[in-house]
ZADO-1210 file (C-alpha; in nm, 4 decimals, padded with zeros to 6 digits):
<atoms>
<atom x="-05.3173" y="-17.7820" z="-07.2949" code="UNK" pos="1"/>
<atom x="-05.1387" y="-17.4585" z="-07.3136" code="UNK" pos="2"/>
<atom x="-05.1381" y="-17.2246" z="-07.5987" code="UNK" pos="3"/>
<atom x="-04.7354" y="-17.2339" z="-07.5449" code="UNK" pos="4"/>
<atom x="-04.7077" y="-17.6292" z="-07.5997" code="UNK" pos="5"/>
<atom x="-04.8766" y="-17.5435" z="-08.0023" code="UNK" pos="6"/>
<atom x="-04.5203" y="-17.5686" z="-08.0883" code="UNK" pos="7"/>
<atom x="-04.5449" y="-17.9414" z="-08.1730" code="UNK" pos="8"/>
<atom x="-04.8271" y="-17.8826" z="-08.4093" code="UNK" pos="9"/>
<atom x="-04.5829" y="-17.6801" z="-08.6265" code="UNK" pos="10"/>
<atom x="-04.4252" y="-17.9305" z="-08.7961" code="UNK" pos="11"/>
<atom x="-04.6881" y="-18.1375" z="-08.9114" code="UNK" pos="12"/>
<atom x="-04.5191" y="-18.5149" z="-08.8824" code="UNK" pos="13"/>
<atom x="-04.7942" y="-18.7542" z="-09.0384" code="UNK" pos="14"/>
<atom x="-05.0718" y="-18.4986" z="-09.0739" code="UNK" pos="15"/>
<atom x="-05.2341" y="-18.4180" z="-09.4278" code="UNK" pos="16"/>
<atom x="-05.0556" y="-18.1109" z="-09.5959" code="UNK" pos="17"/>
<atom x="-05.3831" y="-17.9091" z="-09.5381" code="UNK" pos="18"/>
<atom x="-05.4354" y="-17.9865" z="-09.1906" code="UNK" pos="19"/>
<atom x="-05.0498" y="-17.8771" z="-09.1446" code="UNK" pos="20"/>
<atom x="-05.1286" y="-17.5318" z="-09.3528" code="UNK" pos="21"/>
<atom x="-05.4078" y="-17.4383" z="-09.1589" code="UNK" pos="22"/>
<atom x="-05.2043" y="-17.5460" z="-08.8477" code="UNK" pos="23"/>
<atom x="-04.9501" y="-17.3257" z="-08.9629" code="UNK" pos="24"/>
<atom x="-05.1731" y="-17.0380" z="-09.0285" code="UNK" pos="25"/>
<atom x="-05.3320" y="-17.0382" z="-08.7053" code="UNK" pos="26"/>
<atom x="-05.0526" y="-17.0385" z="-08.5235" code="UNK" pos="27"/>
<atom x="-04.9042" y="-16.7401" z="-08.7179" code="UNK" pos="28"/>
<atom x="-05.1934" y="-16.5439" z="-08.5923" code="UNK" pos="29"/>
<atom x="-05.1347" y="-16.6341" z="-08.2354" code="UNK" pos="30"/>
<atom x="-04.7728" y="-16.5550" z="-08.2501" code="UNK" pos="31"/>
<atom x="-04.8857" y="-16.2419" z="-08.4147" code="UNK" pos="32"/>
<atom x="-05.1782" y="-16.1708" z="-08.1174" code="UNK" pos="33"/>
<atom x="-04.9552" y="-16.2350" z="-07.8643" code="UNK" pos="34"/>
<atom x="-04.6738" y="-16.0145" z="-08.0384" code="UNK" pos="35"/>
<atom x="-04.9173" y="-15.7078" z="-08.0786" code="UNK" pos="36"/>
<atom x="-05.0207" y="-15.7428" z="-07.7043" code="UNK" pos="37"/>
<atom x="-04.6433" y="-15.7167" z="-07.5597" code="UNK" pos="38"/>
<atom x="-04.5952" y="-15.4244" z="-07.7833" code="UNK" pos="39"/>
<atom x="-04.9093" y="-15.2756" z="-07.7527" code="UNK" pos="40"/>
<atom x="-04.9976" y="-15.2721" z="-08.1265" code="UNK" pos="41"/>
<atom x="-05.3604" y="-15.1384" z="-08.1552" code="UNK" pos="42"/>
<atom x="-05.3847" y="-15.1940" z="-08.4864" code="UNK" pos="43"/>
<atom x="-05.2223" y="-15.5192" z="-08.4837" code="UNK" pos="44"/>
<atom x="-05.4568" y="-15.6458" z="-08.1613" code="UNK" pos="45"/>
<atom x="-05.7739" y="-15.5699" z="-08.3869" code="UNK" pos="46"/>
<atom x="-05.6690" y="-15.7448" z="-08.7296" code="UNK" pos="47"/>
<atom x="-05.6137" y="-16.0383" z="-08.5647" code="UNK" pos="48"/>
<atom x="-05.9107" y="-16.0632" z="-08.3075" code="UNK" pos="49"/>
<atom x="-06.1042" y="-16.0271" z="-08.6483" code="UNK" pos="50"/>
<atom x="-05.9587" y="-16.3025" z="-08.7950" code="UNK" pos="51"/>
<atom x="-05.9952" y="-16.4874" z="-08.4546" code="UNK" pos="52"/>
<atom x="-06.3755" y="-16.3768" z="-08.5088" code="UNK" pos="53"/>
<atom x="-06.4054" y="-16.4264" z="-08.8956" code="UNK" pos="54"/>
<atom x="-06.6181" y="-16.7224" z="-09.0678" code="UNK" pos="55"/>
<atom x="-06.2704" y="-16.8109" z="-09.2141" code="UNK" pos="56"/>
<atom x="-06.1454" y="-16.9034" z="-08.8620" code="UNK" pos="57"/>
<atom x="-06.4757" y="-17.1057" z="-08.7937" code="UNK" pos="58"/>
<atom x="-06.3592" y="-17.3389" z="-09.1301" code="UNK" pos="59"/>
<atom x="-06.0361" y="-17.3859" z="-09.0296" code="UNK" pos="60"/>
<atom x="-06.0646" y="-17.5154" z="-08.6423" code="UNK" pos="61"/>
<atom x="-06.3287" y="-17.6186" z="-08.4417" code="UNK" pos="62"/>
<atom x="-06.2330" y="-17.3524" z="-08.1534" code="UNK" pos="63"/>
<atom x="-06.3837" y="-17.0684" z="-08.0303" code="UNK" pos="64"/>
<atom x="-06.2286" y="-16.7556" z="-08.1532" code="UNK" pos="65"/>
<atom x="-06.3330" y="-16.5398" z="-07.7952" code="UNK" pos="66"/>
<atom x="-06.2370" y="-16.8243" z="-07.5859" code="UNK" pos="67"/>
<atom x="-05.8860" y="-16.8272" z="-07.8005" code="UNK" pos="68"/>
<atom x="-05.8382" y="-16.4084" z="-07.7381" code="UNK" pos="69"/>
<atom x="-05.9584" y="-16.4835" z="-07.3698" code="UNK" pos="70"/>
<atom x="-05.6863" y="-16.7654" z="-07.3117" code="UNK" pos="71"/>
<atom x="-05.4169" y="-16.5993" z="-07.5066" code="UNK" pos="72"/>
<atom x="-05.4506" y="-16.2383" z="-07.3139" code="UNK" pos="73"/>
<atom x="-05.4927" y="-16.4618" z="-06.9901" code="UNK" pos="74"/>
<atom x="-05.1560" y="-16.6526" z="-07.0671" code="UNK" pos="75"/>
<atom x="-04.9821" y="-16.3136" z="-07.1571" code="UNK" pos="76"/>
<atom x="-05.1484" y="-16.1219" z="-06.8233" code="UNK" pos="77"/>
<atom x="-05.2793" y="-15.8760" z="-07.0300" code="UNK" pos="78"/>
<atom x="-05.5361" y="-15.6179" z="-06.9869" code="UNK" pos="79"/>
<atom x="-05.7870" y="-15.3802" z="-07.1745" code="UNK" pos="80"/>
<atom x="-05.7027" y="-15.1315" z="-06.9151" code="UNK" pos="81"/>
<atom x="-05.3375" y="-15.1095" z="-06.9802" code="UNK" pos="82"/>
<atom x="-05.3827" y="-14.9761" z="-07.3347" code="UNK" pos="83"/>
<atom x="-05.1933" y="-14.6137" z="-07.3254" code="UNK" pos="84"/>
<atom x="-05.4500" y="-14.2982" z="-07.4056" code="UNK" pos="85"/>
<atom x="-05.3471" y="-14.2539" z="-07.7041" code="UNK" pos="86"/>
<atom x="-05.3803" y="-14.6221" z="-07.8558" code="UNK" pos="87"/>
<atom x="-05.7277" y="-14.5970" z="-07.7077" code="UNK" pos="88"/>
<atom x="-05.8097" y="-14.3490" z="-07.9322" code="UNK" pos="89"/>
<atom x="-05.6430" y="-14.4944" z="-08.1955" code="UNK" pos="90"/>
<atom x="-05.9105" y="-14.7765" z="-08.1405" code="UNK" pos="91"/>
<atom x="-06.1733" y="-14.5233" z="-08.1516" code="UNK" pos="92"/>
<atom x="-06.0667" y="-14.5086" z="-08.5421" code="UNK" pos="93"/>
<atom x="-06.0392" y="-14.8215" z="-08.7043" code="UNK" pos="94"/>
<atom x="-06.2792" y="-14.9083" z="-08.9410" code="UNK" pos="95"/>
<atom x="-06.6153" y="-15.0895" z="-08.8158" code="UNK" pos="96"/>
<atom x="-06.6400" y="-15.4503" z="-08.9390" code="UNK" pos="97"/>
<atom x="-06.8406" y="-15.4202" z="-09.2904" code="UNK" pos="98"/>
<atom x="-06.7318" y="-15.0681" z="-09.3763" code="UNK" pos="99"/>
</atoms>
């Protein structure tokens, strides 16, 4: 199934009001990814690969937060390599997970 067909999931039909939230909230954050990686949004790329990442994630869904950024920059043809100098250095100084 592709990442693009999650559309049905947001509206929920018979499913428990929780399971619908969470829905809901993951597929914010992949709108979101996929937003940040058309626009090139550094800052916005790294908040949400962290969340993709977190142990918050791992409650929610049962998938794999790298295979998710994999999939999504695969669907989207992006790149690590097409970051502009200076959002690569912008990378450089984001804060380090636990600071």
């Amino acid at each position: 199934m592709a990442l693009h067909s999650i559309e049905k999931f947001k509206t929920g039909g018979e499913l428990p009001p929780l399971v619908v939230l969470v829905n809901a909230i993951i597929v914010q954050a992949v709108d979101d990814y996929r937003r940040s990686l058309k626009v090139n949004d550094v800052v916005g790329m790294y908040e949400c690969e962290k969340f993709f990442r977190s142990e918050r994630f791992m409650l929610m869904t049962k998938l794999n937060g790298e295979w998710l950024i994999n999939k999504i920059r695969e669907e989207e043809n992006y790149e690590a390599d097409k970051l502009h100098e200076g959002s690569k250095e912008a990378v450089c100084n984001l804060p380090q997970q636990g600071a």
